[in-house]
C-alpha positions, 0 to 999 in steps of 0.5 A: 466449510461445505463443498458443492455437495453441501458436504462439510470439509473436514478440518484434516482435509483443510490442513493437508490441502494447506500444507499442499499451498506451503513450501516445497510443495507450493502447488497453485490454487488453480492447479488444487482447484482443478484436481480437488473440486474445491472452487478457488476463493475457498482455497485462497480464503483457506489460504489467507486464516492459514497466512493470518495464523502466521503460515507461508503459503504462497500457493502460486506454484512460483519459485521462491523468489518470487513470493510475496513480501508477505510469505517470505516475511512468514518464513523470516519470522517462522524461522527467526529463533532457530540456531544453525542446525534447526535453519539447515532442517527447516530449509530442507523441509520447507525446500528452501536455501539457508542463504535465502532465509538469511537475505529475506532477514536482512531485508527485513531488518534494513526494511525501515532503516532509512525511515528517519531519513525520510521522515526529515525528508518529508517534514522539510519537503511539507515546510518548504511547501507550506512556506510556498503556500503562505507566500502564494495566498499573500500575493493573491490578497495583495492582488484581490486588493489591487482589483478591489480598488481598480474597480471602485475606482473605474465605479467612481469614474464612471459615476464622474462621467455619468455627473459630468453629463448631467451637468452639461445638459443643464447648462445647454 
């Protein structure tokens, strides 16, 4: 990456801005912005490999609570494999609570849990739908051919009358 001087960031200088972004720091990309110099849509591009590769960095200055689904989702999985001793470790490098990681786990793991329910939800919800639109297409043909014949019948009573007068003017 080059900075406005046309200089290239240093891959060292990258990771510490990063780590900076990751917990406990957590400092906002505004607020890195402002005292590095670096515009912001190149801290949130570095930012977002630095996510894709499986890190957490919010980069909001916000609590952790109020991360996104997607950095506590990262910490669940960065943390998933450790044993108790490990988890205490990483929540105290990372400024976090062992209870929070636990409860964003269990988050996690319900996450799809209701899915079979409503898929069959849903599936039912479609055939109820399409029953209702097989029985609407049924009635609006029924109809169409109910105006079908209304029209050739006025067609032919007008031509019934129009004969009618033709055969009275004959006979005048």
């Amino acid at each position: 990456m080059k900075n406005n001087n046309g200089k290239r960031y240093t891959e060292e200088m990258k990771e510490s801005i990063i780590k900076r972004m990751m917990p406990p720091n957590n400092e906002s990309v505004s607020q890195l912005s402002k005292e590095l110099g670096i515009s912001e849509p190149t801290l949130y591009n570095w930012r977002k490999k630095a996510r894709l590769a499986g890190n957490p960095t919010p980069g909001d200055g916000q609590s952790s609570e109020h991360w996104s689904s997607e950095d506590k989702f990262l910490v669940v999985m960065e943390s998933y494999a450790l044993n108790g001793a490990e988890l205490v470790e990483y929540c105290r490098k990372k400024g976090l609570y062992k209870e929070q990681i636990e409860a964003w786990r269990e988050t996690c793991l319900n996450a799809n849990k209701e899915e079979p329910n409503r898929t069959k939800q849903l599936n039912y919800e479609l055939k109820e739908e399409k029953k209702r639109t097989n029985d609407l297409e049924k009635d609006l043909r029924k109809k169409e051919k109910g105006l079908s014949e209304a029209a050739a019948l006025l067609l032919l009573r007008k031509k019934a009358q129009a004969s009618l007068k033709g055969t009275k003017r004959t006979n005048d």
